[in-house]
N, C-alpha and C positions, 0 to 999 in steps of 0.2 A: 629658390630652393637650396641653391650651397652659398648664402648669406652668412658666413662668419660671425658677424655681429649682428643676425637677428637672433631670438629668441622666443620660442614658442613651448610655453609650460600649460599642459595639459592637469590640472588642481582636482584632486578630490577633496576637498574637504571634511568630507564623511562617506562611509561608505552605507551607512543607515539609510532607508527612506521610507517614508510615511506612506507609499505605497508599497502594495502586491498586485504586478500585474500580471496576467497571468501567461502573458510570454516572457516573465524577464528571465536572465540568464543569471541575473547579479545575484551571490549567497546572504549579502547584508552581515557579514562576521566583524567586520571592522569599523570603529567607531570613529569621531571627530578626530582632528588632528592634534596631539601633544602640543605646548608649548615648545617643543626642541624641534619639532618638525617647522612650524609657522616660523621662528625664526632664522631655521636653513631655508626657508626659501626666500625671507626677504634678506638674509645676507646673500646669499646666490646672486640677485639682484644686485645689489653694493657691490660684490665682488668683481661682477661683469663690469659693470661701470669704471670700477675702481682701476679696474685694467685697459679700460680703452677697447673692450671687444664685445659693447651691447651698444647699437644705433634703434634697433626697433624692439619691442617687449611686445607679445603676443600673451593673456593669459583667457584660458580656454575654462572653466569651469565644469566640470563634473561628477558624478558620484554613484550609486546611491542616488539622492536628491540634495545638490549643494547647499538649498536654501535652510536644512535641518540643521546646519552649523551656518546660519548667515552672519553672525558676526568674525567667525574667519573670513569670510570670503567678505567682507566690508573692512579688514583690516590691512589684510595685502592688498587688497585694490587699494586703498585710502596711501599704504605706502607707497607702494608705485605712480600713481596719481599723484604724490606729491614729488617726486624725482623726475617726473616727465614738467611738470609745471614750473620745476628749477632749470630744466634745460639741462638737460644733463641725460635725457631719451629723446630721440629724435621725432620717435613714434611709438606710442601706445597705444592698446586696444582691449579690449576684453568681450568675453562672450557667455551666455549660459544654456546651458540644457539643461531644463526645470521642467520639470510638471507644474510651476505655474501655481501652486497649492498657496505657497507662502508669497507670491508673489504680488501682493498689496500695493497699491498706490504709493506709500510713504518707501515701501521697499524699493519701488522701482527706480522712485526718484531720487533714493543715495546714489543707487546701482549705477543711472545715466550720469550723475554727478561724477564718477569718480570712473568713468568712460567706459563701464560696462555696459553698453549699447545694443549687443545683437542678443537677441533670445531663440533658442526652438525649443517650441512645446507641442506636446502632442495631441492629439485629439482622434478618437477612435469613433465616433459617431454624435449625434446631439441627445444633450438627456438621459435617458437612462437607456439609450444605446451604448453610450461611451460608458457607462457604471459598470456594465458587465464584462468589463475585460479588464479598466483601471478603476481598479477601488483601493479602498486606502487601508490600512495593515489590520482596522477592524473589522470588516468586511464590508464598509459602508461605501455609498457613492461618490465621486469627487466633482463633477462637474457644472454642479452649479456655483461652487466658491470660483474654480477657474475662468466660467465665462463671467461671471460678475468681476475676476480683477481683468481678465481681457477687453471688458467695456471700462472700465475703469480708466485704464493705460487708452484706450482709444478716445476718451474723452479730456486728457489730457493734450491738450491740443499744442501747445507747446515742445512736448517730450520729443528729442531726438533720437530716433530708436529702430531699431528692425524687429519686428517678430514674425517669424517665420513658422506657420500651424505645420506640423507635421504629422500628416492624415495617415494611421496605421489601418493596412487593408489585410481583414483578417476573417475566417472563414462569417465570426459572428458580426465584424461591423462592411462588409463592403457592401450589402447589398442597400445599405444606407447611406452610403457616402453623397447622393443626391441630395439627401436629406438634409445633411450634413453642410453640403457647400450655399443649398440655396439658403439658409439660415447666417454663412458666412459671410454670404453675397449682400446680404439685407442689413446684417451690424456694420459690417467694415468696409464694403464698397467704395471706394473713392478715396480712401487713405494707404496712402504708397506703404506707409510704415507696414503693412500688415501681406504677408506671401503667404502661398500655399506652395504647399511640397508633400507628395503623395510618394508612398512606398510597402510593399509589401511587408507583413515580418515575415521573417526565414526563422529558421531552427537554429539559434545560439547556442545549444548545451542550456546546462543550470538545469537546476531544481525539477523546471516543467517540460524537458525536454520531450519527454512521453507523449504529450498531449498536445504539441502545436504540431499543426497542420498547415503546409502553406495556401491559400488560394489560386487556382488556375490562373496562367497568367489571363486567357480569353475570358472568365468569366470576368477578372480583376479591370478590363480594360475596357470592357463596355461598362460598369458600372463607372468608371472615372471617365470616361469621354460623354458620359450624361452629365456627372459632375461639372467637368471643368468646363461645360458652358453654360452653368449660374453664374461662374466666377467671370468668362469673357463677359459676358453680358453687362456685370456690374466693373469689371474695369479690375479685377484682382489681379496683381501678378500669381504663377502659378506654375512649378515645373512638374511634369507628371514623369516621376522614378518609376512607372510599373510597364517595363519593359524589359527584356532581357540584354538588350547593348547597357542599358545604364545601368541595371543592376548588376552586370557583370564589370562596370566600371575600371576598363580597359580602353573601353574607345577611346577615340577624339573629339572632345564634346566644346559647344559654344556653350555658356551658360552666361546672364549678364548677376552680376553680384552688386548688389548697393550695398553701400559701405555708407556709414559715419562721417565725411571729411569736413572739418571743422565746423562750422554750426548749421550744416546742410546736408542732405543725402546725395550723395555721387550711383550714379549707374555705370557701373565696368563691363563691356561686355570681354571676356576673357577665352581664347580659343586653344588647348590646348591637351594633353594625354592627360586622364586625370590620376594625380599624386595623392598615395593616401597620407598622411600623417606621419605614420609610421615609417616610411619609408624613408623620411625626412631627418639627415643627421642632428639637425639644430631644434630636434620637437623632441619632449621626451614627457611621459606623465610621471607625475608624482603622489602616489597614491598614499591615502592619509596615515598611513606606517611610516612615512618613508621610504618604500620600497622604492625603486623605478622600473619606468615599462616605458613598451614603446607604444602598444595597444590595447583599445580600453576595452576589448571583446574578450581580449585571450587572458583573461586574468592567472586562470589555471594551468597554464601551458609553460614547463618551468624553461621555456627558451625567454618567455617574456616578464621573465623576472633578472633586469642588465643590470640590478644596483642597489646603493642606496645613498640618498644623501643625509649628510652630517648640520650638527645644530650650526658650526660656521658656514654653513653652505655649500659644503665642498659637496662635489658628487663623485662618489667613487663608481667607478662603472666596469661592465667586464666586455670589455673591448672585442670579441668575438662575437660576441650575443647580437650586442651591436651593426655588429659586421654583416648578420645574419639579415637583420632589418631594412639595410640601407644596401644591399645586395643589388638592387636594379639600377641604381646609380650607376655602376658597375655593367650592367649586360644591357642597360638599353631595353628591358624585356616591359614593356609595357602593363601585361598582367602583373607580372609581380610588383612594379612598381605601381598598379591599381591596389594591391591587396599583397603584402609580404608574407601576410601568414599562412596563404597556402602555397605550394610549392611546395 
């Protein structure tokens, strides 16, 4: 966590996405990233290096939907990919939160190429359960192009990769989520590359904030504890978020995490208080203005606008805001260091 020379850049590459779901929080005002932005952050990259204070590169992908601007996000990774390959990063990684829309087989396989490896995508129920919450900015359904590229990536036997479903329980898909896993259980059963990860949505603000509703936690928890044994049964990994210790993401949690390490999946099991991102002095998002932030929820919240960076890569930043973020470093407070932004 206070790794000097690691680095964890949180990417929007657009803030556009070809969905409307109907919990999002996101406005969608801000479009693909400038040319002066892409090149502040692969000089940021050079620049660390070029100083002697980048061993590890962390880059996180989000937006909006990254893949709406995928050839930024194939350009920076293609750079960095190629500075780790000269030896000159000790450690690099990369991740995506996608809806999965644009995520095609021939996408997938630049993506793993150039060590974009972990995916979460979502999934709110099977068919045209999932249509009525994530559809796409016509009004139409998405999820038959998404399980067609998720069998796609599964029959790619080769591909080194984690996707991690991440099952949203909501008042209209939980009482489906059975449905849901024994259908999961039956494509992907016996292939590690593929986890489940169940979680409530909450009330983010944005646009729909009128209209979400959370699910009880007791109704939320017998419908996932019928679920998550399709998934023991066929052999899925599978963490179930719909409890109030994790969702309060404070405790002390074991969780095991596979990871990518060189042309194999590693399983980590890791025991510890959990740290959000933000909390984190060496993680900052770059959002495709430019601006920077520490959190990719609060976009509106003018504490979580710390910067901006420049076409040479400089990041100017305002050193309090900051201060504001990385605060439990400081007190040891476990809550805040789960979640900085309340308090």
């Amino acid at each position: 966590m206070l790794n000097k020379n690691k680095l964890n850049l949180i990417l929007l590459p657009t803030e556009k996405c070809n969905f409307r779901c109907t919990y999002c929080y996101e406005d969608f005002v801000l479009g693909r990233m400038s040319r002066p932005i892409v090149d502040g952050v692969k000089n940021l990259i050079r620049r660390r290096i070029e100083s002697s204070t980048l061993n590890e590169l962390a880059l996180d992908w989000f937006g909006g939907e990254p893949l709406v601007a995928k050839q930024v996000v194939f350009e920076i990774s293609e750079y960095a990919n190629e500075l780790f390959n000269q030896g000159k990063i000790e450690s690099y990684s990369g991740s995506l939160t996608t809806n999965a829309f644009f995520l095609d087989l021939d996408t997938l396989k630049t993506l793993v190429s150039l060590r974009q490896r972990n995916y979460q995508i979502s999934l709110d129920g099977y068919g045209s359960d999932h249509d009525k919450t994530r559809k796409q900015a016509d009004g139409s359904g998405s999820f038959d192009t998404i399980w067609k590229n998720l069998k796609a990536a599964r029959d790619w036997k080769e591909g080194i990769f984690e996707i991690v479903l991440r099952l949203h329980i909501t008042e209209e898909s939980y009482r489906n989520m059975p449905a849901l896993c024994r259908e999961i259980a039956l494509a992907f059963g016996g292939d590690s590359r593929f986890m489940v990860f169940f979680k409530r949505i909450t009330n983010l603000g944005g646009p729909n904030k009128a209209s979400i509703k959370q699910v009880g936690i007791d109704s939320a928890m017998d419908k996932v504890a019928e679920a998550c044994s399709y998934l023991s049964e066929a052999g899925v990994h599978f963490n179930n978020g719909v409890n109030s210790q994790y969702e309060s993401q404070i405790s002390v949690s074991q969780i095991t995490v596979r990871k990518p390490t060189g042309d194999s999946l590693v399983d980590k099991v890791v025991t510890a208080p959990y740290v959000c991102y933000a909390s984190k002095p060496n993680s900052f998002v770059i959002r495709s203005n430019g601006r920077l932030a520490k959190c990719t929820v609060a976009f509106s919240d003018p504490k979580n606008d710390v910067g901006h960076i420049d076409q040479d890569g400089l990041l100017h930043i305002e050193s309090e805001k900051v201060a504001y973020w990385t605060r439990g470093l400081l007190t040891g407070d476990h809550a805040t260091l789960g979640c900085p932004a309340e308090g």
